[in-house]
C-alpha positions as CSV (number, residue, x, y, z in Angstrom):
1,X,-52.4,7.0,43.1
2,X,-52.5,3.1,43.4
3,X,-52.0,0.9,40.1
4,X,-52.2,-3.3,40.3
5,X,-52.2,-5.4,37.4
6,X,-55.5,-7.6,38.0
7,X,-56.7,-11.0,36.2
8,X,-59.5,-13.3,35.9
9,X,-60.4,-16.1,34.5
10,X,-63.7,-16.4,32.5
11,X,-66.7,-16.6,35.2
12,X,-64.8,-15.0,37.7
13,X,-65.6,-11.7,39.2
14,X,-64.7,-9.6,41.9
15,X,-67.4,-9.2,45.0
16,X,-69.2,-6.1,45.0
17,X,-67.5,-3.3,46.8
18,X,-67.1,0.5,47.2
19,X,-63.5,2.5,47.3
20,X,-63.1,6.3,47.9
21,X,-62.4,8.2,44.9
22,X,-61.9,8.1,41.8
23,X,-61.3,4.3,40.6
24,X,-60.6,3.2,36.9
25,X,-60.2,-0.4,35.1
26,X,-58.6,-0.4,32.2
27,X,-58.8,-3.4,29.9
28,X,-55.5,-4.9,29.1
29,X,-56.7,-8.3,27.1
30,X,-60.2,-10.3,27.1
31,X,-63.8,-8.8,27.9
32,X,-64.4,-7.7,31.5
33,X,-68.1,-6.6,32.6
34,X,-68.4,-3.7,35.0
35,X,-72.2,-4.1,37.1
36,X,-73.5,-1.3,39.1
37,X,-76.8,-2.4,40.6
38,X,-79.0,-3.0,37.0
39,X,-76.9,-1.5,35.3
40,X,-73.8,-2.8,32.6
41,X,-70.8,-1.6,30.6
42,X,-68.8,-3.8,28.9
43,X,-65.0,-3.5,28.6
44,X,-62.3,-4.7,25.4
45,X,-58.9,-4.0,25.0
46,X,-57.9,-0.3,25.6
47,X,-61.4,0.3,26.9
48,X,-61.1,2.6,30.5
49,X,-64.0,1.9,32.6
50,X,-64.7,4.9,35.3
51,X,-66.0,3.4,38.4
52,X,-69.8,4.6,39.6
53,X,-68.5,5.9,43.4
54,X,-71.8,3.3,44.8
55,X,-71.6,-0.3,45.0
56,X,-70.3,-2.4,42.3
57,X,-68.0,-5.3,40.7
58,X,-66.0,-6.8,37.8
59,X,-67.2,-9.8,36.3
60,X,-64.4,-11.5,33.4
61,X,-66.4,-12.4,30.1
62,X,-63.6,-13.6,28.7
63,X,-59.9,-14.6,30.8
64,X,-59.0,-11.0,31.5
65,X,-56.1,-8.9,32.5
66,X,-56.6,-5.1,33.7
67,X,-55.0,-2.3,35.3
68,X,-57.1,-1.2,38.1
69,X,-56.4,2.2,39.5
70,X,-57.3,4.2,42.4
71,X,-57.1,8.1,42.8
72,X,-57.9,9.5,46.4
């Protein structure tokens, strides 16, 4: 398992991207926006986003800190 404490500032995103296995974000502080082709889910503090295993990426709503975390 791999953990790393992520931020963003509002309007930033990370690319879109794929990663083998199982991938989580969990929210730490502000809004963060997973997209997975059309579709959305939105992430608050506390929330744990599960990763689709196709293309996607993180865009910050708000300025954002998460703990993103990969299982292989």
């Amino acid at each position: 398992m791999r953990q790393t404490v992520m931020a963003l500032r509002q309007g930033e995103h990370i690319h879109e991207h794929e990663h083998p296995g199982e991938v989580t974000v969990q929210v730490l502080h502000g809004q963060v926006r997973l997209v997975a082709g059309p579709d959305s889910w939105d992430g608050l503090p506390g929330d744990l986003l599960v990763m689709p295993e196709h293309r996607h990426r993180v865009e910050a709503v708000q300025d954002s800190v998460f703990l993103f975390t990969t299982a292989r």
